[in-house]
ROSE-4610 file (N, C-alpha, C; in Angstrom, 1 decimal, always signed):
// ROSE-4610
residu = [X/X/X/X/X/X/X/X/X/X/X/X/X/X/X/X/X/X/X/X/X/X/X/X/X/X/X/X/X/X/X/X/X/X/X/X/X/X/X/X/X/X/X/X/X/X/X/X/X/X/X/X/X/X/X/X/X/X/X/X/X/X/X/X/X/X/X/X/X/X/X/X/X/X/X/X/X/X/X/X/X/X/X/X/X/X/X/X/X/X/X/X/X/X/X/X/X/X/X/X/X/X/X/X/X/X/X/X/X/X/X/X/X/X/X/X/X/X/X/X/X/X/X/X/X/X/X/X/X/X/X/X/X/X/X/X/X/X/X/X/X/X/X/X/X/X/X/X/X/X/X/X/X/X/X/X/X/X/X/X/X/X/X/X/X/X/X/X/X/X/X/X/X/X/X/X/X/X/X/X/X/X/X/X/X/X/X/X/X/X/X/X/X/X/X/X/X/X/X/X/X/X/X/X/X/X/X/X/X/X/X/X/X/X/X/X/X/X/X/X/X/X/X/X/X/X/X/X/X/X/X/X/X/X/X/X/X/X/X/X/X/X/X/X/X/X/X/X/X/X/X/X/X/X/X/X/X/X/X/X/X/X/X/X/X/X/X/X/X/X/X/X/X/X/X/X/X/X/X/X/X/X/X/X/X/X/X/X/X/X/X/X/X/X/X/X/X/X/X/X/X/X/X/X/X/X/X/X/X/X/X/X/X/X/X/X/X/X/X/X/X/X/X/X/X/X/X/X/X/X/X/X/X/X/X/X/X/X/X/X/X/X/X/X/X/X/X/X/X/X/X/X/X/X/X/X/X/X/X/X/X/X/X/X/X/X/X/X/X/X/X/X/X/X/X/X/X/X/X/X/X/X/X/X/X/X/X/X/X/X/X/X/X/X/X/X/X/X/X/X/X/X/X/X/X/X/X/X/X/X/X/X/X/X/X/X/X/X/X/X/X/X/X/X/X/X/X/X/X/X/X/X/X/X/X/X/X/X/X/X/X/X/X/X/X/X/X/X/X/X/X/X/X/X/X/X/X/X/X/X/X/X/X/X/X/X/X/X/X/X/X/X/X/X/X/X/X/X/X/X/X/X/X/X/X/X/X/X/X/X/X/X/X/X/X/X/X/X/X/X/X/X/X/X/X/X/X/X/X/X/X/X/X/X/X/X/X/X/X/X/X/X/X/X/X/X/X/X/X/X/X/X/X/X/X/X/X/X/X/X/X/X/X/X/X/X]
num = [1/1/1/2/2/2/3/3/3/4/4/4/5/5/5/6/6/6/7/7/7/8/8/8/9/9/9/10/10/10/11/11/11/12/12/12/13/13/13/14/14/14/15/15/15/16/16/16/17/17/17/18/18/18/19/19/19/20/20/20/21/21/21/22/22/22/23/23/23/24/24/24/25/25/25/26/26/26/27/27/27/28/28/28/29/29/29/30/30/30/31/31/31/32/32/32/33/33/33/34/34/34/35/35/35/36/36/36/37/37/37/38/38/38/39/39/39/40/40/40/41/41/41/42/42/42/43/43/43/44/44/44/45/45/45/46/46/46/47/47/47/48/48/48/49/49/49/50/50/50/51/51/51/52/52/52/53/53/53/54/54/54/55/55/55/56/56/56/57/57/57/58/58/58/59/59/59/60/60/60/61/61/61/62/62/62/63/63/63/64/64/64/65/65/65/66/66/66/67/67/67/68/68/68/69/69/69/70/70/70/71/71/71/72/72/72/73/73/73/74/74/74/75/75/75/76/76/76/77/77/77/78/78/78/79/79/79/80/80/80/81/81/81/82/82/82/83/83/83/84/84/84/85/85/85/86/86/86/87/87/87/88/88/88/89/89/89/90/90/90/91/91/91/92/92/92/93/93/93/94/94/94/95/95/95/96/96/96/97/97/97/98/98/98/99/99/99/100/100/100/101/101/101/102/102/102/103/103/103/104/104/104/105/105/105/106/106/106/107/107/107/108/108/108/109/109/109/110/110/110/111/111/111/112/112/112/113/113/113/114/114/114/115/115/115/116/116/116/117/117/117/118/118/118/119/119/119/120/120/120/121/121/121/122/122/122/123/123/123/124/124/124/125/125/125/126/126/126/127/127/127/128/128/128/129/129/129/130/130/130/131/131/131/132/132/132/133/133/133/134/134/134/135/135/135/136/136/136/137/137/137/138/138/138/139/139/139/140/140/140/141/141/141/142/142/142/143/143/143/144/144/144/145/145/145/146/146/146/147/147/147/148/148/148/149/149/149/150/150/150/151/151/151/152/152/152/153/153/153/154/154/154/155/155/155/156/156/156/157/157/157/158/158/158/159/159/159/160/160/160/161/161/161/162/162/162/163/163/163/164/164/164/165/165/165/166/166/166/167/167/167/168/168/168/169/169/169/170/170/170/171/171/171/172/172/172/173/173/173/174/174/174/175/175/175/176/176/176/177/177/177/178/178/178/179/179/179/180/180/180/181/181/181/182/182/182]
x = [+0.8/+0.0/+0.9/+2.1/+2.6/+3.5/+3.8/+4.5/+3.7/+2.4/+1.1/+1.6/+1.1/+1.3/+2.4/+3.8/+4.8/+4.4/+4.4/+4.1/+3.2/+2.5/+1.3/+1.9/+2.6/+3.5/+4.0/+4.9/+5.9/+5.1/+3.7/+3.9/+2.8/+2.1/+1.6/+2.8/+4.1/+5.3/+5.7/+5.5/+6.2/+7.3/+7.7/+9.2/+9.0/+10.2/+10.5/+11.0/+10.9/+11.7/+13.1/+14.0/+15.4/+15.2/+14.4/+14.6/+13.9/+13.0/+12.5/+13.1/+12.9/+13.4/+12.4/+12.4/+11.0/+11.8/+10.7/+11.3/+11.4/+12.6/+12.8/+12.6/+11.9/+11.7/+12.4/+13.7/+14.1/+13.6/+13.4/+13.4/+14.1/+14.3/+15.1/+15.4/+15.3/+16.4/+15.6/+15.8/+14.4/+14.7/+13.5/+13.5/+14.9/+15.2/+16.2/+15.3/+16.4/+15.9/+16.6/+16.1/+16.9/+16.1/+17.2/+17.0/+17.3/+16.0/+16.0/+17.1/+17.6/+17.9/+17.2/+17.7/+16.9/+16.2/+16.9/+15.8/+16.0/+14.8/+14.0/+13.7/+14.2/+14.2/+13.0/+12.7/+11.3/+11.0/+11.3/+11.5/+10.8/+11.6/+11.4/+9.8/+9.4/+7.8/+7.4/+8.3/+7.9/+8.9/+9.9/+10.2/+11.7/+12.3/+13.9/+14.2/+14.6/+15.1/+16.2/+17.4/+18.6/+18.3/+17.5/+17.8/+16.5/+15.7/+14.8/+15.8/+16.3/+17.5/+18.4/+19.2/+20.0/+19.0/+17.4/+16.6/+16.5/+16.1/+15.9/+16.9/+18.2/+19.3/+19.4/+19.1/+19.5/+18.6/+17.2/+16.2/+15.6/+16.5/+15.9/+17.1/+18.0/+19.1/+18.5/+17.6/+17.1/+15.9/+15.1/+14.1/+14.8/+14.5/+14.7/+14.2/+13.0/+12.6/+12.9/+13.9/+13.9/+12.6/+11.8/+10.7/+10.0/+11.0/+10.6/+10.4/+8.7/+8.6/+8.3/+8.3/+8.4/+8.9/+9.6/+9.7/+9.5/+8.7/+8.9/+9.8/+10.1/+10.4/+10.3/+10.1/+9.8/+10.2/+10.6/+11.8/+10.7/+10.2/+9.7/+10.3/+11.1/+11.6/+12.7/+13.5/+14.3/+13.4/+12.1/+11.5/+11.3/+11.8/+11.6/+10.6/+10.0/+9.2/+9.4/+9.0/+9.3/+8.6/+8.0/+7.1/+7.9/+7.8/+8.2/+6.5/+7.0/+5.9/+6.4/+6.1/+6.9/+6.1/+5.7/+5.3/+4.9/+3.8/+2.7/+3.1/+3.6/+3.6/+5.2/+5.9/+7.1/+7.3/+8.4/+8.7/+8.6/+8.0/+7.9/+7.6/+6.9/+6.1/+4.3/+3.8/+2.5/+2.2/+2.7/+2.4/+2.7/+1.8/+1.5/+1.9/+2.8/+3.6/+2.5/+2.6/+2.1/+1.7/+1.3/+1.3/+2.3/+2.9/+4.1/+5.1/+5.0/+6.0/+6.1/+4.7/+4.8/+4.9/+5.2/+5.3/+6.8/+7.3/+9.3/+9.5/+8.9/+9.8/+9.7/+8.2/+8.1/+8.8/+9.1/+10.0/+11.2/+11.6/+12.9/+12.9/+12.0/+12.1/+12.2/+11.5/+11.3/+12.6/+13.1/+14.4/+15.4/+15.5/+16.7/+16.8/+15.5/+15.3/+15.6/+15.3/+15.6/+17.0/+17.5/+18.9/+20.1/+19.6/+20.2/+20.0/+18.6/+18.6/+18.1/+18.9/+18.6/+17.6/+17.6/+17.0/+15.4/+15.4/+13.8/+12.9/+12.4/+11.2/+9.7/+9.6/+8.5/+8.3/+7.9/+7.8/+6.2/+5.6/+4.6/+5.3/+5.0/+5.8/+4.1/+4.3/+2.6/+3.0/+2.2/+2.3/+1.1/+1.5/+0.5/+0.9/-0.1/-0.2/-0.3/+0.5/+0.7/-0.7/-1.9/-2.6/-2.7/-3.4/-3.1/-4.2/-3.8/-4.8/-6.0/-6.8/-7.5/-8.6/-8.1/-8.3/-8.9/-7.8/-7.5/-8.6/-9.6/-11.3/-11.9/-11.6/-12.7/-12.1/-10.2/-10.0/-8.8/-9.0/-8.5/-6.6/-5.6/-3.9/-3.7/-3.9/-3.1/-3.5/-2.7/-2.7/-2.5/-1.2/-0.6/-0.4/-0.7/+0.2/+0.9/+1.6/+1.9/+2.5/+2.3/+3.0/+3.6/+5.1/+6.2/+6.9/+6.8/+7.5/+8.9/+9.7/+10.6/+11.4/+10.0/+10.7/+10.0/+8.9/+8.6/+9.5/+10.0/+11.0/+12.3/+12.8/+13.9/+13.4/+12.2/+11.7/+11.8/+11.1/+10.7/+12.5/+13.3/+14.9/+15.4/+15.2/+15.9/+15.5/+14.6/+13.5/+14.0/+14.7/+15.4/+14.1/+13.3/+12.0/+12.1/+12.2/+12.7/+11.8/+10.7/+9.1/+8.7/+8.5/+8.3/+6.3/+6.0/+4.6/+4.0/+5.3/+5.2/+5.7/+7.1/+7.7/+6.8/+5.8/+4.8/+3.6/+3.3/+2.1/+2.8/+3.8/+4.6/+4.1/+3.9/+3.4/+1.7/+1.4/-0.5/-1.0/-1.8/-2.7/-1.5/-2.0/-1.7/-2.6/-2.6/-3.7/-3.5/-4.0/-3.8/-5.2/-5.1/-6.2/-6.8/-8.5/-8.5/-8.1/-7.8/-7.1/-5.9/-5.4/-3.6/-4.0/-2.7/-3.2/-2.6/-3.7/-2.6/-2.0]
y = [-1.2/+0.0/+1.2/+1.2/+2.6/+2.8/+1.7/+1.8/+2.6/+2.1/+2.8/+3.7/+4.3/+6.0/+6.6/+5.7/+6.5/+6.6/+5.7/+5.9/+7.0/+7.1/+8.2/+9.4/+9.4/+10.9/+11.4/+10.4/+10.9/+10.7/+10.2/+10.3/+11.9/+12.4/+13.7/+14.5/+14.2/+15.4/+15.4/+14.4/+14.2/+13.8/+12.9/+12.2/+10.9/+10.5/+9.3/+8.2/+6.8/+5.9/+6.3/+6.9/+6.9/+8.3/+8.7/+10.3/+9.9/+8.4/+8.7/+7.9/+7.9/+6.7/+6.4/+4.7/+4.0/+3.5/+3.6/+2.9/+1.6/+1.4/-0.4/-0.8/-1.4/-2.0/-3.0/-3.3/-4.5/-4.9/-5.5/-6.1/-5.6/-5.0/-4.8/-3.5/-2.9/-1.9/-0.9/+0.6/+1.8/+1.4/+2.1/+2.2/+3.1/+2.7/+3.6/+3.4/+4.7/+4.7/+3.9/+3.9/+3.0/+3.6/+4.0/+4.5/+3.5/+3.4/+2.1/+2.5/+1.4/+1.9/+2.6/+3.5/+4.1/+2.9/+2.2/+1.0/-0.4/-0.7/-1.5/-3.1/-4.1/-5.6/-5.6/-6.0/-6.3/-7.7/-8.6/-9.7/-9.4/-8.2/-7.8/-7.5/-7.8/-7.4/-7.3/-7.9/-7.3/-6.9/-6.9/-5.5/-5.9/-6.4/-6.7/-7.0/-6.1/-6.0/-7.1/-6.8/-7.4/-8.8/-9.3/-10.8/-11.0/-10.4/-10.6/-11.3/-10.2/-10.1/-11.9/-12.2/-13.3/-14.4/-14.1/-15.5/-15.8/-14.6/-15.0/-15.3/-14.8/-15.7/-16.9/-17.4/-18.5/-19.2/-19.1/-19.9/-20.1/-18.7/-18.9/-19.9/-20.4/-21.1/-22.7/-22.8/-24.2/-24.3/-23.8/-24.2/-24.4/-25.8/-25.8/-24.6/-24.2/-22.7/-21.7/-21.5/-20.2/-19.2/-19.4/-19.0/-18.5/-18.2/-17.5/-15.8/-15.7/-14.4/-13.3/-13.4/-12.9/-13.3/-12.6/-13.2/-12.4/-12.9/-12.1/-12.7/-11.5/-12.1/-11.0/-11.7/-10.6/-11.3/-10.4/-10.6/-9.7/-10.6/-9.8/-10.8/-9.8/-10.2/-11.3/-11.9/-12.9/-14.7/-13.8/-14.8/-15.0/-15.4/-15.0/-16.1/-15.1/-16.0/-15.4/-16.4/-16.1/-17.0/-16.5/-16.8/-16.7/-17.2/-17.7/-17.9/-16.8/-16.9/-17.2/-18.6/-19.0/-18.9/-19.3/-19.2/-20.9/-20.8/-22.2/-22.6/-21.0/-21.4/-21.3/-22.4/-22.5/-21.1/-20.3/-19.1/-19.1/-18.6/-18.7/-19.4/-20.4/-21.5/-21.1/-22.0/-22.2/-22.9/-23.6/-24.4/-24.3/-25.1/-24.7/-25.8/-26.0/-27.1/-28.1/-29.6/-30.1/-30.6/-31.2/-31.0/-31.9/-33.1/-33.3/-32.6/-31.5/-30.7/-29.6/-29.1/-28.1/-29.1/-30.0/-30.7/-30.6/-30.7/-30.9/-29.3/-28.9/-27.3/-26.7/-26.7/-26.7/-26.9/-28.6/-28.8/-28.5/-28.2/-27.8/-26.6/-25.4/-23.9/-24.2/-25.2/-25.5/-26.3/-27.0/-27.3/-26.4/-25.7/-24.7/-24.0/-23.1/-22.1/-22.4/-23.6/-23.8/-24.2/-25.2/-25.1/-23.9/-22.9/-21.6/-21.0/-21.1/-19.7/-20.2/-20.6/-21.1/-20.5/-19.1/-18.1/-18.4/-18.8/-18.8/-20.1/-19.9/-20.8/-21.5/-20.4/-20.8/-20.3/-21.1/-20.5/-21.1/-19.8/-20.2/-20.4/-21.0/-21.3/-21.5/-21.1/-20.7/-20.4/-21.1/-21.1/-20.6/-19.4/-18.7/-18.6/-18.6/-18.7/-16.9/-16.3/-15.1/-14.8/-13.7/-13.4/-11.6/-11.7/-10.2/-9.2/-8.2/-6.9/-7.4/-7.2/-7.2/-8.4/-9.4/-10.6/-11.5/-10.5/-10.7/-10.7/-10.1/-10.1/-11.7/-11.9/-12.9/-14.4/-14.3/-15.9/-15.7/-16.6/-17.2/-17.8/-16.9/-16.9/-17.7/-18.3/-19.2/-20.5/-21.2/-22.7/-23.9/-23.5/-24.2/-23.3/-24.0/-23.3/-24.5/-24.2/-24.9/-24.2/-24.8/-23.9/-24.8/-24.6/-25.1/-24.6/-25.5/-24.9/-25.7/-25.1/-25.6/-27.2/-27.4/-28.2/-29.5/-29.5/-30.5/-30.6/-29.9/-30.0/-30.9/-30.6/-31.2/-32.8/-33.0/-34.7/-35.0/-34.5/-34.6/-35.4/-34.4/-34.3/-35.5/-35.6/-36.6/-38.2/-38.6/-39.5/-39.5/-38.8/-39.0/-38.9/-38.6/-38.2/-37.7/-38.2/-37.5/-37.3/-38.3/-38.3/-36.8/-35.9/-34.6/-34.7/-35.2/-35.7/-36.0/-36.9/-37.3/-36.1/-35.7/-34.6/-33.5/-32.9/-31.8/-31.9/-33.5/-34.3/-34.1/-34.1/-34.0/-32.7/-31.8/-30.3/-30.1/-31.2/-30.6/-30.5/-29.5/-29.6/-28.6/-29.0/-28.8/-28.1/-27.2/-26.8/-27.0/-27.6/-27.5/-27.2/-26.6/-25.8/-27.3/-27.5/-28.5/-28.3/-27.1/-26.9/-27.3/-27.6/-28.0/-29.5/-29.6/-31.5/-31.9/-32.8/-34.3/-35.1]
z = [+0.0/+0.0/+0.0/+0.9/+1.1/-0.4/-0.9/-2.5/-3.5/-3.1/-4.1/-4.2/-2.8/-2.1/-2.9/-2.8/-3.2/-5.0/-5.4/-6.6/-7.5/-6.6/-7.0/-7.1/-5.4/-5.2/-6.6/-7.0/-7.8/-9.5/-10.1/-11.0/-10.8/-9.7/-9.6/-9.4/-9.1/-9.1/-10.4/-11.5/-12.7/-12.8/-11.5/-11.6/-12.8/-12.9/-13.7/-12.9/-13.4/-12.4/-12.5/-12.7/-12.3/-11.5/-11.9/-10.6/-9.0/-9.2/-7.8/-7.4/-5.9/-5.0/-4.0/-4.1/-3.5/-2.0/-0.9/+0.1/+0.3/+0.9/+1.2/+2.8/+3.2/+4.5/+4.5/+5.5/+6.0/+7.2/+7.9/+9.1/+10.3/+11.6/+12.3/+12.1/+10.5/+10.8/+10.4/+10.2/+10.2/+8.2/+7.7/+6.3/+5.5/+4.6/+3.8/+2.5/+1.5/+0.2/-0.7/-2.1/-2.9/-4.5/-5.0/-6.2/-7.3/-7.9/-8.9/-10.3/-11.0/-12.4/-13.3/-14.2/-14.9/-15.9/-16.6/-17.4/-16.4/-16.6/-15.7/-16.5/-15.9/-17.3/-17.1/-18.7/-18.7/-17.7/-17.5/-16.6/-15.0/-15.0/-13.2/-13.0/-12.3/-11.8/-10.4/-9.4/-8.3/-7.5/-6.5/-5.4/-5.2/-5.4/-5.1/-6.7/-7.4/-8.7/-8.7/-7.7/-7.7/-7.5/-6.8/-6.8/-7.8/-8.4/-9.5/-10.4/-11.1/-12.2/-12.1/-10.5/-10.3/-10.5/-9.9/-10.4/-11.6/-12.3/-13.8/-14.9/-14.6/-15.3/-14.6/-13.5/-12.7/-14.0/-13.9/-13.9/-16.1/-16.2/-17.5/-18.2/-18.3/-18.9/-18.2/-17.5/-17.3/-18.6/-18.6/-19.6/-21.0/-21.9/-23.1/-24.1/-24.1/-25.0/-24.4/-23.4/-22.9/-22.8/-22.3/-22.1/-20.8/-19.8/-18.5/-18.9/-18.8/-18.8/-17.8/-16.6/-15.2/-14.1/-13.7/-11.8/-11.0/-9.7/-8.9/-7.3/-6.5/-5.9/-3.9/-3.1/-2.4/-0.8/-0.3/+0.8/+2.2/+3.0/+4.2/+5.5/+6.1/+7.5/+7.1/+6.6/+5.5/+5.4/+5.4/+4.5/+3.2/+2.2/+0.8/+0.2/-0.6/-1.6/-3.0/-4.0/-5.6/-6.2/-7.2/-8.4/-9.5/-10.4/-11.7/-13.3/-14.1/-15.4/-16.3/-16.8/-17.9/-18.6/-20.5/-21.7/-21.7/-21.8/-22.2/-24.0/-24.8/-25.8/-26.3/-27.4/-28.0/-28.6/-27.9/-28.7/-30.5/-31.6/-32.6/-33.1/-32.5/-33.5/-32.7/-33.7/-33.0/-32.3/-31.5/-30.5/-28.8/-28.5/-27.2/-26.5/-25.6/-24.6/-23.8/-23.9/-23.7/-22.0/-21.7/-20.6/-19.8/-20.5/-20.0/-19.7/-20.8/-21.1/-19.9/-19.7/-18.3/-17.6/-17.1/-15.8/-15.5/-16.7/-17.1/-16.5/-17.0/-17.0/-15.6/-15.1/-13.8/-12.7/-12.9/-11.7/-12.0/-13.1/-13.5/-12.7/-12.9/-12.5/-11.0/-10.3/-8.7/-8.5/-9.0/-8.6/-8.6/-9.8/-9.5/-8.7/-8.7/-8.1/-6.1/-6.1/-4.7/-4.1/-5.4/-5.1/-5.3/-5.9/-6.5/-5.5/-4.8/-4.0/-2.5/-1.5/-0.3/+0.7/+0.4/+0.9/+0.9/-0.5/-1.1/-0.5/+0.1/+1.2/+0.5/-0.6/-1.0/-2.3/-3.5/-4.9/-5.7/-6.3/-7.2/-8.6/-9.2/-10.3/-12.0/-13.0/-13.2/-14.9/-15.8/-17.2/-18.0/-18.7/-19.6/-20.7/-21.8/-23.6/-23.5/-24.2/-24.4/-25.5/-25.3/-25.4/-25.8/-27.4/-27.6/-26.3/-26.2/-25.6/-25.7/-26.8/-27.1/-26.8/-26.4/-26.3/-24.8/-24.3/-22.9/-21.4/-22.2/-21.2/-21.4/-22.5/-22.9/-23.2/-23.1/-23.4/-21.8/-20.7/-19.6/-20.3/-19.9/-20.4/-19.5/-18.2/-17.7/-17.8/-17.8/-18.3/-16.9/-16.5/-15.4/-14.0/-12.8/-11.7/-10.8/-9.6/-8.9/-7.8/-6.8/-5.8/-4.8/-4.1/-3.8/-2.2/-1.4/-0.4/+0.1/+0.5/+0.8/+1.5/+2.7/+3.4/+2.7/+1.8/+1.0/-0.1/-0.6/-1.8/-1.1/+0.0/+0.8/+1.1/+1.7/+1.2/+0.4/-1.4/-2.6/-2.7/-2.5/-2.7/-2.3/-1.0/-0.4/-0.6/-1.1/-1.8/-3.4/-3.5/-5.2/-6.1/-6.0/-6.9/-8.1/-9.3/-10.3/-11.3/-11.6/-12.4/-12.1/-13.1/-13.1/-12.5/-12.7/-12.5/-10.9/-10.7/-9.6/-8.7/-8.7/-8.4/-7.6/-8.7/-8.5/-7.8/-7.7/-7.2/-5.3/-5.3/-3.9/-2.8/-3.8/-3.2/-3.0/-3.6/-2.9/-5.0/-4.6/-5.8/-7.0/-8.3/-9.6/-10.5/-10.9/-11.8/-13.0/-14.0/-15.4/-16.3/-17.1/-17.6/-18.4/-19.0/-20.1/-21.0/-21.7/-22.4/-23.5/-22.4/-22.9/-22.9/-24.3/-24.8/-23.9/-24.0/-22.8/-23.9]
C-alpha cells in the first residue's frame, strides 16, 4: 500500500523511475531509500530487482525454449518468496507445450530455483499462452500453476524423486487448464 502512495506521489510530481526513490523496508532496521535503475528488465515485476535479475538468469538457462517471462520475488523479515511466469507457448512457433511438457519445465524452475537460492522458502511457479490486448477479457492466459515450499522440496529431494509428474504431485494440488493437450 505505502509503495502505491509512493508511486502516485511521484507520478503527480512528474518524476521518472530513475529520478524517484522507493522505500525499502528491511526487518530490524528503520526504512532507507533505494533509487532504482533508470531502465528496468522487462522480466522484473515485483520488489527486489537485484535478486529478481539473479533469479531469472538463474532460472531462464534451465528451460529448453527459454521461455521465462516474469519473476517475482519478495523478501519480508528474511523470509523469501518467488514466483516464476513462464510461456505455455514454443517461442515462434505455434504451439503450445504439452502437458508433460509443463510438468518438465516446472519442476525444473522449482528445482533450481531452490537449489540456486537457499533463501527462497516458498515459490509459485505458473504457465501462460501469451494473449493479444485485445483478447484478454474474454479468453482465460493461464494454463498451469503450482505452488512449492521448501521443506517438502527437501523430502521430494531426499526420496530422489525424479518423475516430473510425480515430483509436483509431492506439493499438494496442480492446476492444469482442459485446455492444454494431454
Amino acid at each position: 500500500m505505502k509503495t502505491m502512495a509512493w508511486a502516485a506521489m511521484f507520478v503527480a510530481l512528474g518524476c521518472t523511475g530513475a529520478q524517484a526513490a522507493l522505500p525499502v523496508h528491511t526487518a530490524g532496521r528503520a526504512s532507507h531509500f533505494q533509487r532504482p535503475s533508470a531502465v528496468r528488465a522487462p522480466w522484473i515485476e515485483g520488489v527486489t530487482p537485484n535478486l529478481e535479475s539473479r533469479l531469472f538468469a538463474s532460472t531462464y538457462r534451465v528451460l529448453p525454449s527459454h521461455n521465462v517471462l516474469k519473476v517475482y520475488v519478495f523478501d519480508a523479515g528474511g523470509y523469501e518468496s518467488a514466483g516464476i511466469r513462464f510461456s505455455a507457448r514454443v517461442p515462434h512457433r505455434a504451439r503450445d507445450l504439452s502437458d508433460e511438457e509443463l510438468d518438465s519445465e516446472a519442476a525444473a524452475l522449482i528445482r533450481s530455483t531452490f537449489d540456486d537460492f537457499p533463501e527462497v522458502e516458498t515459490i509459485d511457479v505458473w504457465a501462460t499462452i501469451p494473449v493479444a490486448a485485445a483478447l484478454q477479457t474474454r479468453i482465460e492466459s493461464t494454463v498451469f500453476s503450482v505452488s512449492a515450499d521448501r521443506s517438502t522440496y527437501e523430502a521430494v529431494k531426499a526420496k530422489g524423486l525424479h518423475n516430473s509428474d510425480k515430483f509436483l504431485a509431492a506439493f499438494g494440488r496442480v492446476w492444469v487448464s482442459p485446455e492444454v493437450p494431454r
